[in-house]
N, C-alpha and C positions, 0 to 999 in steps of 0.2 A: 516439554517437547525437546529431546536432545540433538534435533538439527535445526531450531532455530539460534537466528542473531541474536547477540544480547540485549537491542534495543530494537522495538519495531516502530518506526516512522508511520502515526496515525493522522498528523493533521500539518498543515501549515497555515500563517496567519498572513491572508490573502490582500487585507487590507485593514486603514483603519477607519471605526464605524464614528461618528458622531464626536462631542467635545469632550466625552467623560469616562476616556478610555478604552469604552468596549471595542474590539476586536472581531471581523469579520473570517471566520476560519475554512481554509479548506478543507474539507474532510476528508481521509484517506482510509477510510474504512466504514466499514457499513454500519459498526455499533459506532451509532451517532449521541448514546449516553455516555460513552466515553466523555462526552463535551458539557455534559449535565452541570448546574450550579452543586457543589462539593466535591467532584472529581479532582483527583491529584496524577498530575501527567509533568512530564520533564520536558522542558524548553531549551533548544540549541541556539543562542543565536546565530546571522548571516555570519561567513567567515572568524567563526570562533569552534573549539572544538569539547568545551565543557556542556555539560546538560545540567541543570538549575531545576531542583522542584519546585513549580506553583500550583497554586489550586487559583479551582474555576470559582469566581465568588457567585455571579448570574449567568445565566447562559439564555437564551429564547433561539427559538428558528428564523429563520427567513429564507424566502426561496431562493436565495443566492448560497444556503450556508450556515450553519451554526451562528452567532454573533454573541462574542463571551467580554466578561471582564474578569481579569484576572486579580486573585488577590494582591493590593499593593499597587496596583495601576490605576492610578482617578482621574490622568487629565491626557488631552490629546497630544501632548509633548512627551509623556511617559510612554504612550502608545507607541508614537511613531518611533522609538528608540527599538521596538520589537517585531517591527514589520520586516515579513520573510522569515521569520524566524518559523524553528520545526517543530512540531510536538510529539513525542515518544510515548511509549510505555516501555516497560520491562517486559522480557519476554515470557516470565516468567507468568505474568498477567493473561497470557493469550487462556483460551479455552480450548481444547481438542476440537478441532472442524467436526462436524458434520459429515456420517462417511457418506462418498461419494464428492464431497467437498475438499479444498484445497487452498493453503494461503500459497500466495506468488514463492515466497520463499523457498518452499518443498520442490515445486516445479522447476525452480532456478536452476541448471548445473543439470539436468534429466538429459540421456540421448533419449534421443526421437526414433524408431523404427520404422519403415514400410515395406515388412516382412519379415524378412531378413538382412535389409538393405540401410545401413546408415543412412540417415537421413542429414543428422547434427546434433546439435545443442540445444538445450531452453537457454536464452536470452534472458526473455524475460516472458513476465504473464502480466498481459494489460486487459486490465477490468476498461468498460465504456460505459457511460451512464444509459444509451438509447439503442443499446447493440450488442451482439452475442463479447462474451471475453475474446481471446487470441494469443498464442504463443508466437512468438518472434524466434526464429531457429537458424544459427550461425551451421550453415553447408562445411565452413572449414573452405581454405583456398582463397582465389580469388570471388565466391562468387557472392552475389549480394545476399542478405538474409531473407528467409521467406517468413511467413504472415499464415499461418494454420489457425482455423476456429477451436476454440476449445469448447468443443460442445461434443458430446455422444453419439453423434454422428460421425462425426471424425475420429475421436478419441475410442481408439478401441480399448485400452486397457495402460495404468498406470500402477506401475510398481516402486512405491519411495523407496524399498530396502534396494533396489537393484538401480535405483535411478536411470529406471527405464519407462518410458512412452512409446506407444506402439499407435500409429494412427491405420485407419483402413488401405487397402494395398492399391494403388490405381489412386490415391488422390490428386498427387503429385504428378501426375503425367505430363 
């Protein structure tokens, strides 16, 4: 994909599980095999700015979250030296979406249309785990950012060559 970042930010490690290193992960993406026992992902730590490859030695679920041990980490002293930390992929890794589908990225940087009429900017695109997605849209100016569903009801038509977003006309009233 040649408008994605070189790294995509898939997980961070939320907390630490139990005495024997394993790690409780946030996950920041929906393929949740990424976090599988032999997976190889790149670790940032907090306030450092290198990525370090490690691989997943086990991994299980829990309803909280992935919970891994990393190869090389077997005690709760080694854990906690990597809490907060990020986990990456290459972007090179991604797979083509799904048409009709979108990673946050693509939409990043999109104006917004309603008509003919500037709307603004994508911000950002925030996934919810119990609730529709939403774009976050910088007006420009003083005014605050607005909060648009990103669902097909709203979303009349996106163009990434043109990084244009056209929502229906009359939403924003």
């Amino acid at each position: 994909m040649t408008d994605a970042p070189e790294w995509i930010l898939v997980g961070m490690v939320k907390r630490i599980h139990g005495n024997n290193g394993e790690l409780l992960i946030k996950p920041l993406t929906d393929r949740l095999e990424r976090f599988a026992a032999g997976s190889q992902l790149y670790l940032m730590r907090k306030r450092e700015e290198e990525r370090s490859p490690v691989s997943i030695e086990t991994s299980r679920e829990s309803d909280r979250g992935p919970i891994v041990r990393l190869s090389g980490v077997g005690s709760r002293d080694e854990a906690k030296e990597l809490f907060g930390a990020s986990l990456f992929i290459p972007a090179a890794d991604l797979d083509e979406p799904e048409a009709g589908t979108y990673y946050a990225f693509q939409v990043e940087g999109c104006e917004v249309y309603e008509g003919e009429k500037r709307v603004g900017v994508v911000i950002k695109l925030q996934e919810l785990p119990k609730a529709n997605p939403y774009i976050e849209i910088d007006p420009g100016g003083e005014e605050k950012p607005v909060l648009i569903p990103f669902i097909s009801q709203v979303i009349k038509k996106i163009d990434l060559d043109k990084q244009r977003i056209e929502i229906v006309e009359g939403f924003l009233v």
